[in-house]
C-alpha positions, 0 to 999 in steps of 0.5 A: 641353670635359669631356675637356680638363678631365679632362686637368688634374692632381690639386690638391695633398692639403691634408691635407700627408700623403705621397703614397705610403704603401707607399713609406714602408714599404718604406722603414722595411722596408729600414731594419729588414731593414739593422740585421738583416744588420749583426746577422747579420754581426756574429754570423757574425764572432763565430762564426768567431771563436770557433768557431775556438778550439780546445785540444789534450787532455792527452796528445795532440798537434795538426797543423793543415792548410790546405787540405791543407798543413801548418802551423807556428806559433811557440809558443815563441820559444826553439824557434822555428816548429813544426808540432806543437800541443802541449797547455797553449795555446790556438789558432785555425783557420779552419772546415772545409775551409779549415783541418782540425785533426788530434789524435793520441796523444803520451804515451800508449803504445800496444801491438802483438803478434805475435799468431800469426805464431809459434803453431800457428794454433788457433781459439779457442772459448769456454770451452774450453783451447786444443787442443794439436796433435802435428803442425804443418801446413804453410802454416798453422801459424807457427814460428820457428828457433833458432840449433841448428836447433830449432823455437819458438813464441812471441807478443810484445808491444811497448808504445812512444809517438810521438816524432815526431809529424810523422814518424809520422802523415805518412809512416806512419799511416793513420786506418782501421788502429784504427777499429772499421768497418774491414775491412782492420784493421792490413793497412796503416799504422803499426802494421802495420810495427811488427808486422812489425819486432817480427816481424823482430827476433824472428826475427833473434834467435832465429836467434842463441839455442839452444833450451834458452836460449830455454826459459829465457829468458836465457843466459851469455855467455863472460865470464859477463854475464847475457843476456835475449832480451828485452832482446836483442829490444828492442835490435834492434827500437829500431834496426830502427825508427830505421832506418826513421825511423818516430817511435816509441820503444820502452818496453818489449818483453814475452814472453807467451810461449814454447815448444817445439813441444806434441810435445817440450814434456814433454821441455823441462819435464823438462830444464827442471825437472832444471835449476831443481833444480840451481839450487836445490840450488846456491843453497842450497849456497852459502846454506849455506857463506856461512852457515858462513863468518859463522859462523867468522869470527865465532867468529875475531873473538870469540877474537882479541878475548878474547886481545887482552883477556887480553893487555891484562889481564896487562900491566896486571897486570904492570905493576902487580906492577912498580910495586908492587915498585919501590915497596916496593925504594925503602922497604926501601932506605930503612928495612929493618926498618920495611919488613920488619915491615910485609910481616911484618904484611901476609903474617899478616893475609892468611894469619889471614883464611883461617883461620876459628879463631884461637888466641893462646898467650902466657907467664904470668909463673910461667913456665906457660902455659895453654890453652883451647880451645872444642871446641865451640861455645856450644848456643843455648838454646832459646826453645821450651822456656821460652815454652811454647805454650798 
């Protein structure tokens, strides 16, 4: 009887309190962990987001890939999709590896030398001149050839901008060529090929130039146009770089420098200087006779302007004579004697005020005439002798 007693249920709680209180917290646990991954999620969406605004820098330009493939957006309707990200806008890409964002330099230059392919290959030490070397050594040292079959060193420079942004970092440009860490530094890429087209635009050139033009830097041609072998240089690198569609355009091309070999480099300055000299002593010839002929024809103009001054003043001067005779004619035509006493009158008065002493002799009625001259003129009294000083 006892077992079959214990085999009845529970009465019922008469407190009315759950039957399962953990399970009442596991439920409220769930609820709060619920709110908190819908918070989560929330700021995960907000992070993607706006983790995924970006801008592109003043003076640089943006290529976004996804997944390795380049994209295209529509910035402006007028010009339609490009793949080129052009700074002033804001743009939005999904995070690392799903989308990686490339900046390059768009409008800042960028420069390249020819270092010393062309030069006696001397290591630098600090603080001292660089060594000058009588003889050049085969396999080491760098040269160029003239056009006469002369020997020059020289060592360039190219300055130039990305034109073609795409062109230029897809096809050419290689991310280690400017880094620090890299140990095959311009070996390879963008730069690398530039440097060897400078190179090759130098050499074709200088193949077409004497020394002594070299020396100088410039030539005349036979039409007498003014040549510069940098220009020439910079011509022939721009079409060597079109040719290969690299996405660069030239700014300038700069000569730090030429020269002879250091064996005939005395004998270049000396011919070099002789033709400075000459330049100079022409230069001051024709400086002289550019100053003479100011000179003449400026005495030229001031001489014909006073003849056509006198010219002017005696005929006006004769046609005023003429005026005046016409004049006095038609009065003596009309009253000659009336005319001939005032002529008489005028020719007198001219003539008495030339003369400083005048004499009138006129007829007493007795018939006598007397005359009196002043040899002398009247002594001043002196006011001295009858004021005399205390």
């Amino acid at each position: 009887m006892a077992e079959e007693k214990n085999l009845n249920p529970a009465p019922g709680n008469p407190s009315g309190q759950p039957a399962d209180a953990g399970m009442q917290s596991l439920v409220h646990m769930l609820r709060i962990l619920f709110w908190g991954l819908r918070v989560l999620i929330i700021l995960v969406f907000a992070y993607l987001l706006f983790s995924g605004m970006f801008r592109v820098d003043e003076g640089k330009v943006a290529m976004l890939f996804r997944f390795g493939a380049l994209q295209s957006r529509q910035i402006d309707p007028d010009t339609g999709p490009t793949s080129i990200l052009v700074s002033g806008h804001w743009y939005w890409a999904w995070p690392y590896p799903i989308d990686r964002v490339k900046e390059m330099a768009a409008d800042t230059s960028l420069s390249v030398n020819t270092e010393n392919h062309f030069r006696p290959w001397v290591k630098a030490v600090p603080g001292q001149e660089e060594q000058q070397l009588e003889v050049l050594r085969p396999g080491v040292d760098g040269y160029t050839l003239t056009g006469d079959t002369n020997i020059m060193h020289a060592q360039w420079e190219v300055t130039y901008r990305v034109s073609d942004a795409s062109a230029y970092y897809l096809k050419f440009y290689d991310d280690n060529e400017r880094s620090a860490d890299s140990k095959d530094t311009h070996k390879r890429g963008a730069e690398q090929i530039i440097n060897c087209l400078l190179s090759e635009a130098v050499i074709l050139e200088f193949a077409t130039w004497k020394g002594e033009e070299l020396w100088s830097t410039t030539r005349v041609l036979p039409d007498g146009t003014v040549e510069s072998i940098k220009d020439r240089v910079q011509e022939r690198l721009s079409r060597l770089l079109a040719e290969v569609g690299l996405g660069v355009q030239v700014q300038s091309v700069n000569i730090i420098g030429i020269s002879p070999p250091d064996a005939t480099r005395a004998s270049f300055e000396s011919v070099n200087a002789s033709q400075e000299d000459g330049q100079k002593e022409i230069l001051n010839a024709k400086t002289y006779r550019d100053k003479v002929i100011l000179e003449a024809e400026g005495r030229k103009y001031q001489i014909i302007n006073e003849a056509k001054s006198y010219q002017t003043r005696v005929v006006e001067t004769v046609k005023a004579d003429s005026s005046y005779f016409e004049t006095v004619l038609a009065e003596y035509n009309r009253n000659p004697d009336t005319m001939l006493t005032a002529l008489y009158t005028d020719a007198l008065r001219e003539v008495l005020a030339n003369v400083p002493n005048k004499y009138i002799v006129h007829r007493l009625p007795d018939g006598k005439q007397e005359l009196r001259l002043q040899l002398s003129p009247v002594p001043e009294k002196d006011n001295r002798l009858q004021n005399p000083q205390p």
